[in-house]
Wavefront OBJ file of the C-alpha trace (Angstrom):
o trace
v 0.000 0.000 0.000
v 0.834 3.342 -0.742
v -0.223 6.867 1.559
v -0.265 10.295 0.922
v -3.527 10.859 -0.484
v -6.439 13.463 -0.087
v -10.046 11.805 0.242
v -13.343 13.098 0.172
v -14.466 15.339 3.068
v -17.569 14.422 4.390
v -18.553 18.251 5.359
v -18.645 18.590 1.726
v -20.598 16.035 0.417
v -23.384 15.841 3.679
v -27.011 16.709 2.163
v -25.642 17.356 -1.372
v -27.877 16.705 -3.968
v -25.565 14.509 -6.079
v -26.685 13.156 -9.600
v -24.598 9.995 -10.623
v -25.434 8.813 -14.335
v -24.382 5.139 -15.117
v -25.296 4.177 -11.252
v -26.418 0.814 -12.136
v -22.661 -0.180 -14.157
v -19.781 -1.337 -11.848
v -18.050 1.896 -11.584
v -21.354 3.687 -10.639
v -22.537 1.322 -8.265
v -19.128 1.713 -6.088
v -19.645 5.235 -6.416
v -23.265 5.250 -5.557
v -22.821 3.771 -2.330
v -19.230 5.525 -1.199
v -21.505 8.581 -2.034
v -23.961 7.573 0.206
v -21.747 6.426 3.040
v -20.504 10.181 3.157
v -23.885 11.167 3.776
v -25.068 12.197 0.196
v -28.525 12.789 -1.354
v -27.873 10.445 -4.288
v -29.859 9.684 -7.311
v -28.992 7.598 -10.258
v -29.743 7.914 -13.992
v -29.219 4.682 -16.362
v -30.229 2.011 -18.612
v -31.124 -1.397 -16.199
v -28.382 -3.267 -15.475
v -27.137 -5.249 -18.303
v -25.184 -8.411 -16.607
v -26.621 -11.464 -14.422
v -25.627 -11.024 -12.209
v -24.471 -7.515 -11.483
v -22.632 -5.148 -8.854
v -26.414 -3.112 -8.659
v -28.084 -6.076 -7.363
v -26.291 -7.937 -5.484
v -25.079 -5.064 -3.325
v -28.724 -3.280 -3.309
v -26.998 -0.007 -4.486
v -30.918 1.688 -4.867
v -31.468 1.021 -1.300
v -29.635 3.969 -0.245
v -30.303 6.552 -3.320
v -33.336 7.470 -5.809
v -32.700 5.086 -9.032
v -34.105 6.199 -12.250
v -34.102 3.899 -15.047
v -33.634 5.849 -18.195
v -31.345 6.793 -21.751
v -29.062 9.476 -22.170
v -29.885 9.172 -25.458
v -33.538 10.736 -24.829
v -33.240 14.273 -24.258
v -36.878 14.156 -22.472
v -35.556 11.532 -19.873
v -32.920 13.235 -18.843
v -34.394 16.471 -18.183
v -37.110 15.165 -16.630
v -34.764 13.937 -13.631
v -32.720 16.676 -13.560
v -35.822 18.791 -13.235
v -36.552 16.679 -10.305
v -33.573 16.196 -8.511
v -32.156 19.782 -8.840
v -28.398 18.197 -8.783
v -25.770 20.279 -6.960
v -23.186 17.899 -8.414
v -22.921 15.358 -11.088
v -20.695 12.682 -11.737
v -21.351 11.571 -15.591
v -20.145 7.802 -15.637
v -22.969 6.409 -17.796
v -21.129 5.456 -21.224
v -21.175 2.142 -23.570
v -17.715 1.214 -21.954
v -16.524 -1.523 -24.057
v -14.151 -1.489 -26.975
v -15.198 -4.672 -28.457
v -18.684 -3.868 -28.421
v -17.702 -0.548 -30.011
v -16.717 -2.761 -32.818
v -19.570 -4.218 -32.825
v -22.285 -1.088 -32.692
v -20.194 1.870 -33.744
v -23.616 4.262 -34.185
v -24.892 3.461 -30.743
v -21.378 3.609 -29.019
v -21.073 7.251 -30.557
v -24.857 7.859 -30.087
v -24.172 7.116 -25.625
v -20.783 8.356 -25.268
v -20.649 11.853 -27.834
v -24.305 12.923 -27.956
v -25.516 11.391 -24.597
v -22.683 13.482 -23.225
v -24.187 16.386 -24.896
v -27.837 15.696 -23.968
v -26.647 15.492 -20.315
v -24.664 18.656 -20.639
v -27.802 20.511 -22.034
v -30.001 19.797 -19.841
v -27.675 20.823 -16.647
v -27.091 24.337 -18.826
v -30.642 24.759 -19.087
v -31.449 23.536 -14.975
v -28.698 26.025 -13.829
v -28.215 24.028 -11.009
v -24.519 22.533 -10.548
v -21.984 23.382 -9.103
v -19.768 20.692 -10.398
v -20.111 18.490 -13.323
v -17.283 15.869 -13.853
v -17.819 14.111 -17.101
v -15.309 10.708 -16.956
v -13.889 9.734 -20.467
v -10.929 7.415 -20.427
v -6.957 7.058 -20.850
v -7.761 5.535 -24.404
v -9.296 9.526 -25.677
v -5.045 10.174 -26.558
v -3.851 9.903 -30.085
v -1.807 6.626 -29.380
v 1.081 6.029 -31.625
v 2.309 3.805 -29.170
v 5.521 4.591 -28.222
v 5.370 4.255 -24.725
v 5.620 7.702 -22.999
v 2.921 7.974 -20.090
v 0.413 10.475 -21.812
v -0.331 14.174 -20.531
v -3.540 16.184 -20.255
v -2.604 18.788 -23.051
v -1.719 15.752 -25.780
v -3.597 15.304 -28.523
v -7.167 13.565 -28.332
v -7.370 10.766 -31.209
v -9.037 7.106 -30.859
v -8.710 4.340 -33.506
v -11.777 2.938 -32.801
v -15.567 3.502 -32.043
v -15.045 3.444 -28.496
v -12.223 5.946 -28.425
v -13.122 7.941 -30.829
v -16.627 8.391 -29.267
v -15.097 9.306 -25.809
v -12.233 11.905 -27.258
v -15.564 13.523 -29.393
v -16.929 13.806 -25.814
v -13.845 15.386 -24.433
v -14.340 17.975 -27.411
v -18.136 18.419 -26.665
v -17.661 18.658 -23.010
v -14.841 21.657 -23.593
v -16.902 23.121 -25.659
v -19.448 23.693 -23.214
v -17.245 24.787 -21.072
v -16.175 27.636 -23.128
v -19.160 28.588 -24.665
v -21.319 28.934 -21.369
v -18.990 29.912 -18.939
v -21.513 30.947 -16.206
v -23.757 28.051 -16.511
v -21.793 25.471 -14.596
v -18.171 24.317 -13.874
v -17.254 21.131 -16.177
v -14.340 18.924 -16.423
v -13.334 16.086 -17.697
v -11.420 13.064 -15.959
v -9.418 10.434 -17.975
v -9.084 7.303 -15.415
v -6.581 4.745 -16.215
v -8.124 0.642 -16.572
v -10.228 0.007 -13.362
v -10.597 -3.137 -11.535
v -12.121 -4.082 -8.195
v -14.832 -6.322 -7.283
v -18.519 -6.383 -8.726
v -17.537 -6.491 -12.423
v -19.343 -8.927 -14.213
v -19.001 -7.342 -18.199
v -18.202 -9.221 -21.071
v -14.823 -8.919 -22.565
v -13.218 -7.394 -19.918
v -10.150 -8.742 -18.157
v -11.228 -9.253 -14.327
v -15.068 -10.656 -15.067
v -13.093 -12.901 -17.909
v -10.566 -14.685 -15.284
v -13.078 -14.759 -12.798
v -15.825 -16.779 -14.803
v -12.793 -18.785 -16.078
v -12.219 -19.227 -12.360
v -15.404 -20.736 -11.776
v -15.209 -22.702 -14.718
v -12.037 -24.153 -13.537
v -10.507 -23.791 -17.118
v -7.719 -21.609 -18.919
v -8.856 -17.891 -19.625
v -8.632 -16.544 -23.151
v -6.693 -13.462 -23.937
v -6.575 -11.943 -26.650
v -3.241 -9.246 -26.058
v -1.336 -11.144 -22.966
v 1.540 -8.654 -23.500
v -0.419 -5.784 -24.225
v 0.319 -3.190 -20.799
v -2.459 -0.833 -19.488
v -2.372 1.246 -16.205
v -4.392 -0.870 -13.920
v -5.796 0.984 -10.691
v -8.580 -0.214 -7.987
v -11.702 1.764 -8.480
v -11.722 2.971 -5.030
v -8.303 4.846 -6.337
v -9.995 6.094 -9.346
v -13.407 7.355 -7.630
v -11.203 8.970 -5.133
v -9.644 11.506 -7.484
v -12.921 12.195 -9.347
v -14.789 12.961 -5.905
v -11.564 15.245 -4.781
v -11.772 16.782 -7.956
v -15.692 17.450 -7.621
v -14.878 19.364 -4.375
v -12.332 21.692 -5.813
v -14.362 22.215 -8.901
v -17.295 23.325 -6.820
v -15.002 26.392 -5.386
v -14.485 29.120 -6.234
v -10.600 28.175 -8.064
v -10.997 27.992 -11.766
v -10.623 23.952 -12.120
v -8.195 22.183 -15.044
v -10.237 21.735 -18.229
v -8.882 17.820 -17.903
v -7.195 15.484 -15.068
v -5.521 12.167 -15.535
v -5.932 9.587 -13.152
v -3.748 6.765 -13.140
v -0.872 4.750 -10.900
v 2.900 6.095 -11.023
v 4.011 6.086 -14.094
v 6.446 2.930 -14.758
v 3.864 0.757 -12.477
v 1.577 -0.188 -15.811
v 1.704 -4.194 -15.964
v 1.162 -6.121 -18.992
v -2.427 -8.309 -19.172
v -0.587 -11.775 -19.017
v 1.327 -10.610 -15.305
v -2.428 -9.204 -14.346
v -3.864 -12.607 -15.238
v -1.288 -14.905 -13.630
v -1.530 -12.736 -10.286
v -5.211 -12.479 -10.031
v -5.329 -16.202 -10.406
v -3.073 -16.853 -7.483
v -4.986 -14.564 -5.531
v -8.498 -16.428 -6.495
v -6.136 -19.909 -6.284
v -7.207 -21.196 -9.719
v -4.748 -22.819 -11.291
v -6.173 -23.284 -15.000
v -3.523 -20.730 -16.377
v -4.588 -18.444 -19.420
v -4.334 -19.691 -23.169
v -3.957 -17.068 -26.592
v -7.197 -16.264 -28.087
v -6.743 -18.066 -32.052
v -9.604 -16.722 -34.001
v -9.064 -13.232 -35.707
v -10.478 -10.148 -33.145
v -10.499 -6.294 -33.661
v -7.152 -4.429 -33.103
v -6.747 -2.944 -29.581
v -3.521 -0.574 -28.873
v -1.289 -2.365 -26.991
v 0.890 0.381 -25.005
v -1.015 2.912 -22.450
v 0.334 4.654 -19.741
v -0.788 7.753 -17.679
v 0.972 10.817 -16.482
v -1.240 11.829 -13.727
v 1.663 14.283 -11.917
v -1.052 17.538 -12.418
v -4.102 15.820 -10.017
v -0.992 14.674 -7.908
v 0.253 18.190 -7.851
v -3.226 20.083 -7.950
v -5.560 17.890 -5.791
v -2.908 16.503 -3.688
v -3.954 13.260 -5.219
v -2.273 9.650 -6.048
v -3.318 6.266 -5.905
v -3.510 4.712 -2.032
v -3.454 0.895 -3.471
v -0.490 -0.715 -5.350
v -1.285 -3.378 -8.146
v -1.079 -6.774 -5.991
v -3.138 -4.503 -2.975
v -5.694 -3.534 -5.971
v -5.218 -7.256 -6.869
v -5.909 -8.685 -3.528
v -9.082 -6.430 -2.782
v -10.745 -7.448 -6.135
v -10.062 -11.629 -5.327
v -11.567 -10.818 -1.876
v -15.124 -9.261 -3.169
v -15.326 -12.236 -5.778
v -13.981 -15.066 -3.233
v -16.659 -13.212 -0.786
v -19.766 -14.074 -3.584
v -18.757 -17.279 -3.805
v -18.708 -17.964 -0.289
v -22.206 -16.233 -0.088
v -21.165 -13.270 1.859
v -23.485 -10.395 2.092
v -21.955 -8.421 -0.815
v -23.735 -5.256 0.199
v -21.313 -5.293 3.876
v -18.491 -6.444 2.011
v -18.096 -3.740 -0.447
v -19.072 -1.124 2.630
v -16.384 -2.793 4.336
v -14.062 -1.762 1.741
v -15.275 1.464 1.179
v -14.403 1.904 4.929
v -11.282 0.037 4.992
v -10.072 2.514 2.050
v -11.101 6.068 3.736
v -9.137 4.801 6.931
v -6.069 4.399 4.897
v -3.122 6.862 5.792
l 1 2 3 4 5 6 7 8 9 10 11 12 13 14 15 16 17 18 19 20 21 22 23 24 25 26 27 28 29 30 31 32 33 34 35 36 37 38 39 40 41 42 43 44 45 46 47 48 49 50 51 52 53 54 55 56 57 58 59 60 61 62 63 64 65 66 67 68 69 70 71 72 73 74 75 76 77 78 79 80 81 82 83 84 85 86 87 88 89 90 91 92 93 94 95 96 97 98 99 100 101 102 103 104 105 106 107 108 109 110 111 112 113 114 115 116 117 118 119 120 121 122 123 124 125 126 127 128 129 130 131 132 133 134 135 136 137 138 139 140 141 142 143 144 145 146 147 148 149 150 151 152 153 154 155 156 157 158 159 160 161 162 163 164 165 166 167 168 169 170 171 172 173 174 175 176 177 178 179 180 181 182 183 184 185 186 187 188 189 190 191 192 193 194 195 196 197 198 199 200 201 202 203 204 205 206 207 208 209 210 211 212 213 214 215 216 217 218 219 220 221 222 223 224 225 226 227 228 229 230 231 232 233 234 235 236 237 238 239 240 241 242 243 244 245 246 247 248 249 250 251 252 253 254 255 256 257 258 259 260 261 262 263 264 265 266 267 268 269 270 271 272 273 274 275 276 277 278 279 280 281 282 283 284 285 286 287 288 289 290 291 292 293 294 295 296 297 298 299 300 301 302 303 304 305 306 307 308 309 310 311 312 313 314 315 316 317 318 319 320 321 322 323 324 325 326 327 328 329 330 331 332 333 334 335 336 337 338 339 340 341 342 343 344 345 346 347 348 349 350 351 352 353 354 355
């Protein structure tokens, strides 16, 4: 484990009115609830959860927040919550997150990502409500040539494919907004590094993948072993977003963009991700190359994330085998038929206690 880091102040976030889209998805669920630990009036906006099972479910996320089922692609949905909810703060994590499906359903992966991000950020303008809006992209927005350097916040914004693409045009229609209606509401964006942690249960992505392999008790298939990303816990992740949410909501002019990633050097490759989160879950099937043909994926990515280090006072609390560990412990909990709702508040806790 690492220390050093700020963490949400609970002063700040008591009685806000704090609209999370994408509450249902793994990301927003752990946010969801950490909200409403620190005492926030939450309420969620999103398509039903897509997995069985899910993160949503099994840790009854809508117990403690309003949960409203509906499309950021529907202009009338949207507003209609806002209009209800009157959000002092919103965390924008609703997105179609996965490349491969990006692949597969280019128009509806640019129709969620680019003009869902512009729905949302209409219909805030028009409430004139927020104090804060954080809209969270991803490290893959960067034109990537590859060459290994750890990527800063004033790089060019590029993307290959659907998925990247879509979430660099939201990056552009986010700063747009932010320069066009300065006096409407403060807007950011935040470009988190690959996530893991318990309660993801997605298709074609890494942790779900070696976990169902897991339970299978066979090999898991991967289709870039060697390909290195800059793998974080989401408790690390949410952590710099929420921080960032508190300064943007003073009265400091916030950065325009924040990375948030581990130290750079500390990416690992997916094969040395695999093999350890195996050991931790104690399956012993091993991993196996994937043979058919699948879409190209960019196989360097690192981070710089020395301006939320250096601004927010910000840096990830959890090393990779820590992250590791945590994430084998919330699955090995399910399959022991722990109450997954006190397990992931335990970690929640367990993290804000850290040094």
């Amino acid at each position: 484990m690492k220390g050093g880091s700020r963490k949400p102040d609970s002063s700040f976030w008591k009685d806000k009115r704090v609209l999370v889209t994408g509450h249902t998805g793994f990301k927003g669920s752990w946010a969801s609830l950490w909200l409403s630990q620190l005492g926030a009036a939450v309420t969620g906006f999103a398509l039903a959860p897509e997995t069985r099972p899910n993160m949503f479910g099994l840790c009854t996320v809508s117990s403690g927040m309003k949960s409203s089922i509906g499309d950021l692609r529907k202009p009338d949905e949207l507003k209609t919550c806002i209009d209800r909810t009157q959000p002092q703060i919103v965390l924008h994590l609703g997105a179609q997150s996965l490349v491969r499906q990006g692949y597969a359903l280019p128009l509806e992966t640019f129709a969620i990502n680019t003009l869902g991000t512009a729905n949302l950020l209409e219909a805030l303008r028009l409430a004139a409500t927020p104090e804060a809006v954080l809209i969270v992209t991803t490290d893959k927005v960067y034109a990537n040539s590859e060459d290994g350097h750890a990527f800063r916040e004033n790089e060019t914004l590029g993307g290959d494919d659907p998925y990247s693409a879509s979430k660099a045009a939201a990056e552009i229609v986010t700063r747009s907004y932010a320069c066009s209606f300065p006096g409407s509401m403060r807007v950011a964006t935040a470009r988190g590094g690959n996530v893991i942690g318990g309660g993801d249960f997605a298709p074609d992505r890494l942790v779900p993948d070696v976990w169902r392999a897991a339970q299978a008790k066979c090999p898991v298939v991967l289709r870039y072993p060697d390909a290195t990303r800059p793998w974080q816990h989401v408790l690390d992740c949410l952590n710099g977003y929420l921080v960032f949410l508190e300064d943007m909501a003073t009265d400091k002019p916030p950065p325009h963009a924040l990375n948030f990633g581990p130290d750079e050097g500390h990416a690992l490759s997916v094969r040395t991700m695999v093999e350890r989160l195996q050991s931790r879950l104690g399956a012993e099937a091993g991993w196996e190359p994937q043979s058919e043909a699948f879409p190209k994926e960019k196989q360097s990515l690192q981070l710089c994330s020395s301006q939320a280090r250096a601004t927010l006072g910000w840096r990830n609390l959890l090393d990779a085998d820590t992250a590791i560990e945590w994430t084998a412990n919330w699955y090995r909990a399910l399959v022991d038929g722990e109450n997954m709702a006190a397990t992931t508040a335990a970690q929640i806790l367990s993290f804000s206690a850290l040094a």
